[in-house]
C-alpha positions, 0 to 999 in steps of 0.5 A: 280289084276283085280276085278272079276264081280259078278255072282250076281244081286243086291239088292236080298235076301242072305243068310249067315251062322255063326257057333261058339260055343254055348255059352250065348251071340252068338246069340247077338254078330253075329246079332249085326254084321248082323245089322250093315253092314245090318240094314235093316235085320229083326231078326225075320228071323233068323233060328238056329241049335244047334249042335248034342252035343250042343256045336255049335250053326249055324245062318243062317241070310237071308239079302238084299244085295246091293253090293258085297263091302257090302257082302264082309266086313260083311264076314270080320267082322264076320270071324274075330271075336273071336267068330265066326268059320265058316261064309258061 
């Protein structure tokens, strides 16, 4: 299986969305994620959405990414996570 070339040019700004439940520690648990495969990632950047019930709760975290390998384990680790939904 050959590797697809990458339609992006890095370093550039991407942004990622993270859905899970709303619950106490979300927030916490997505951008302890974020930080370490980004750890250059400013906190203060992130927006979120809590859902019409309340009961999701959306982050969209903007990083500099460096590489596809980068992007592509950061999705692994959040899509894998227990508490994660959705990751876009």
């Amino acid at each position: 299986m050959s590797e697809q070339p990458s339609l992006i040019e890095y370093p550039c700004d991407f942004p990622i969305k993270i859905m899970g439940k709303a619950q106490q520690d979300f927030t916490q648990i997505a951008l302890a994620i974020v930080k370490f495969h980004a750890p250059d990632f400013d906190t203060a950047t992130m927006s979120a959405r809590t859902s019409k019930n309340g009961t999701y709760l959306s982050l969209t975290c903007t990083i500099r990414a460096t590489s596809r390998a980068q992007l592509d384990a950061l999705y692994q680790a959040l899509s894998s996570h227990p508490s994660v939904a959705v990751v876009l």
